[in-house]
MIPA-712918 format. One record per residue: residue in one letter; x, y, z negated of N, C-alpha, C in turn. Coordinates in pm, whole numbers, plus 50000, padded with zeros to 5 digits. Last residue first. Layout:
# MIPA-712918
AXYZXYZXYZ/...
//
This chain:
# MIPA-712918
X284480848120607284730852620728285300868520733/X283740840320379285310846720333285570850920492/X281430828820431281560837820282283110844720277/X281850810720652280460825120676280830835620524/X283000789420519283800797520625283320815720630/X281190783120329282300789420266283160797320377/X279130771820481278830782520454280450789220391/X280960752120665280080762620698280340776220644/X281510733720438282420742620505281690754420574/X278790730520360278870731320312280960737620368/X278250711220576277520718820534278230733620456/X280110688620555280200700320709279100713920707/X279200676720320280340685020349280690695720428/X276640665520235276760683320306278070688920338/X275720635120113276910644020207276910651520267/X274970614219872274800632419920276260632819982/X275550591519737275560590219902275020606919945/X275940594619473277440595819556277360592619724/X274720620219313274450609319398275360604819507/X276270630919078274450626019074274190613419203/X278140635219256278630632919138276940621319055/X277210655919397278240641019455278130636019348/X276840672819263275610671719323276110655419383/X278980682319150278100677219049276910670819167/X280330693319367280850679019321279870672819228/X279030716819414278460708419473279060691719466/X280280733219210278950729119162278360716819252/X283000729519283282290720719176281000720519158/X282610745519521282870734419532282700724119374/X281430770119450281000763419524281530746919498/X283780778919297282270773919199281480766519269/X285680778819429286090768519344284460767519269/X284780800519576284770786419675285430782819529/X284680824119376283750818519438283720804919488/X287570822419371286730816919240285520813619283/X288560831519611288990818419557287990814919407/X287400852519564286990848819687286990832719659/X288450867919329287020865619343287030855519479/X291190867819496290990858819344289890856219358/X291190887219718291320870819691290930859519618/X289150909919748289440903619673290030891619702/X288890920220093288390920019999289540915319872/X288330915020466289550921920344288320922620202/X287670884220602287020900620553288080901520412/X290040871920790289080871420702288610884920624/X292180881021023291160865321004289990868520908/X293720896520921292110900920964291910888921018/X296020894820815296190890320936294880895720990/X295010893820504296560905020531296090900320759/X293080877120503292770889120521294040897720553/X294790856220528293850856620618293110869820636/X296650853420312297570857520437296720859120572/X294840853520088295150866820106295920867420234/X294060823920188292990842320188294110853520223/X296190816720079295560813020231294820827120250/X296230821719809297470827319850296810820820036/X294260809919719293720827519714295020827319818/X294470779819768293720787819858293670801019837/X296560780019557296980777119707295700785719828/X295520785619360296170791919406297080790519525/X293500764519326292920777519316294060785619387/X295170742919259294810740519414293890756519433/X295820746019002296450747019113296090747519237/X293380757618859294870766818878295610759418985/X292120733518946291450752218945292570759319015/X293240714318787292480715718936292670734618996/X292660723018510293960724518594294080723018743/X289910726818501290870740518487291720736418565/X289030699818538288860706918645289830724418631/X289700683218347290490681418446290160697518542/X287700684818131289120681918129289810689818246/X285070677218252285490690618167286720691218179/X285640657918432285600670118502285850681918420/X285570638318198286830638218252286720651818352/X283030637318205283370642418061284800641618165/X281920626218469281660645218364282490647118280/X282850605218429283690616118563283030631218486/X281540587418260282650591918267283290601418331/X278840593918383278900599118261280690601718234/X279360574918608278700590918615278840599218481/X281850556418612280880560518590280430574218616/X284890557518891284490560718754282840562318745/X285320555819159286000550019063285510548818903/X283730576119281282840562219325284200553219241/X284600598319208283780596919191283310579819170/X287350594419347287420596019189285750592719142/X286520599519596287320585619526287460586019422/X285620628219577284950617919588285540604219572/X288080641319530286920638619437285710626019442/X289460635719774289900631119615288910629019523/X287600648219929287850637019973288430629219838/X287760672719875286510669219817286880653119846/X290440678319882289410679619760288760673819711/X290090679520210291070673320063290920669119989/X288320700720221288150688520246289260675920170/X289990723820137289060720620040288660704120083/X292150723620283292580717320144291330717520086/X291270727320535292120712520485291960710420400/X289910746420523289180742420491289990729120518/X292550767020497291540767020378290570751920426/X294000762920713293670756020624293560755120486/X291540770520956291580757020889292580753520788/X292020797320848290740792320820290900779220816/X294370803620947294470801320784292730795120758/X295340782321159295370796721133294430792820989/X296810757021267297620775121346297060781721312/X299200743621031297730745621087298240760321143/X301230736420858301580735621022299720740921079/X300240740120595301220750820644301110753520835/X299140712420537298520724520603298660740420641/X301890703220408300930696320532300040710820617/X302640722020186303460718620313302560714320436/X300170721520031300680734620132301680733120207/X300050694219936299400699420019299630712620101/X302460694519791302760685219917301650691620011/X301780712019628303310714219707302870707419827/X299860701719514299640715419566300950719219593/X300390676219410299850674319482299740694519555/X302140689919175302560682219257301960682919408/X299860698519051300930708119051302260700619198/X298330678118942297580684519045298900698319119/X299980662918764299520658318944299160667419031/X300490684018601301550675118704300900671018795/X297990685018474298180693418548299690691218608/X297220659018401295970664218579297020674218600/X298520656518227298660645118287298280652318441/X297670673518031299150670318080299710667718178/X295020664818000295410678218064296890676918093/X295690638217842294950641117950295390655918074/X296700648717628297740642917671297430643917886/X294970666917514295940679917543296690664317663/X293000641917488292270655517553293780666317575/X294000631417282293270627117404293950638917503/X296260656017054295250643317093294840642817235/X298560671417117297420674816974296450664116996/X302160660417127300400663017184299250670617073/X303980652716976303990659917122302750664017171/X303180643716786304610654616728304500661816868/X301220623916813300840640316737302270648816760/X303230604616872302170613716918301710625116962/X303900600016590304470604716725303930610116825/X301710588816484302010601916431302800610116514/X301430561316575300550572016608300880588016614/X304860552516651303270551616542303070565516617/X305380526316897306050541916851304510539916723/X305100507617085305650505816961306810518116907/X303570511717307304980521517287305930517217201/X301090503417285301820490517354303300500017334/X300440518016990300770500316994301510497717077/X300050537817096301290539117036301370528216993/X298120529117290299160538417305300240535217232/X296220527517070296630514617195297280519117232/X295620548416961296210535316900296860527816979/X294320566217098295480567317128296820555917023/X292400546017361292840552717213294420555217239/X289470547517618291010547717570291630556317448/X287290553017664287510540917620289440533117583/X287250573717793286110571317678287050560017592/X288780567418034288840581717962288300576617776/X289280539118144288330548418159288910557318034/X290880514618174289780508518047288650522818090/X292770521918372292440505918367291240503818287/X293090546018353293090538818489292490526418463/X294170553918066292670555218151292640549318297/X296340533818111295050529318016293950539318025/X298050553518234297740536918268296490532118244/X298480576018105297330575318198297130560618235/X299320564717874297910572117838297120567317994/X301700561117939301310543517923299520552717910/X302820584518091302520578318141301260565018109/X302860599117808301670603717925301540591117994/X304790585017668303370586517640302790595317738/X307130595817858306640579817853305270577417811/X306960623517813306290620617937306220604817960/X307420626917559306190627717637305990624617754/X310090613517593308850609317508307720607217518/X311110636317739311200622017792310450611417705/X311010653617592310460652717679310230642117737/X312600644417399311450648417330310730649717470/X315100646217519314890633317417312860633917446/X315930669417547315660658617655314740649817630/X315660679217339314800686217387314450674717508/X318190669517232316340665017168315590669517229/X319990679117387319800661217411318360657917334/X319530706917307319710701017406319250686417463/X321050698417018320020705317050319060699817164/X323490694717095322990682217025321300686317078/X324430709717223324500698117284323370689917227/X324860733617004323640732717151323640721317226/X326360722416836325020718916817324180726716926/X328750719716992327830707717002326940711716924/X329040744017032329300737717156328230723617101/X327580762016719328700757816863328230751616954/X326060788116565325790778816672327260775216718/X326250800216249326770802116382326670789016461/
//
């Protein structure tokens, strides 16, 4: 039978344990900021933590789950602040094309921060949680653009998956050459696809 304090106690590990992870997220993302994705262990981690490795493991499964951790707070974050800002727009086309310019504006500082080889292997990573959040800011634009006939009634989701393929496939193209710029191009056509 459970009491008062062993849900307390309970409770205070759950704190405990979060507050763990989220110190090891932080010193993770530090040290990709500073050394790059590739080039960051999770030794050096639990060196500058003076925690052991194995800790870690008790919260993460490696690199790659601490990483995803990491994009999908920011990007969960950043898709509040952004639907507040482009809330005040007077109609849903611009701002669908706030938040993709947004986007691409992030991406591209991310781009010209990191190698070419690094930003791929960090796009595998990163881009689901990208996806899901900033994916569901723009279906939920659509759908208040087609609910209004701003935009051809259809699918949201497909609509929003479409402009998320558009837009990574053409980050790879930024990505190859960081002086390619079709942006205004490239709103265009996504306006002409969900018109």
């Amino acid at each position: 039978m459970e009491t008062a304090d062993t849900i307390s106690f309970r409770e205070a590990r759950e704190v405990h344990v979060s507050t763990t992870q989220q110190q090891i997220a932080e010193v993770f993302g530090r040290h990709v900021r500073r050394y790059g994705y590739d080039k960051t262990t999770l030794d050096e981690v639990a060196s500058e933590m003076k925690i052991s490795k194995k800790t870690i493991y008790v919260h993460f499964g490696g690199k790659r789950e601490i990483y995803e951790y990491i994009v999908e707070r920011e990007a969960a974050r950043e898709k509040m602040r952004l639907g507040a800002t482009v809330a005040t727009l007077p109609t849903d086309s611009a701002r669908v094309e706030a938040v993709l310019r947004f986007l691409l504006g992030q991406a591209r500082a991310h781009i010209d921060e990191t190698s070419e080889d690094e930003w791929l292997h960090e796009y595998e990573i990163a881009a689901d949680a990208y996806r899901v959040a900033h994916g569901e800011l723009i279906r939920e634009i659509i759908e208040s653009g087609m609910a209004a006939g701003e935009f051809a009634a259809g699918d949201a989701s497909l609509a929003e998956k479409m402009i998320a393929a558009m837009i990574l496939e053409y980050l790879v193209l930024v990505n190859a050459d960081p002086t390619y710029n079709r942006d205004d191009e490239l709103m265009q056509r996504i306006r002409r696809f969900i018109g």
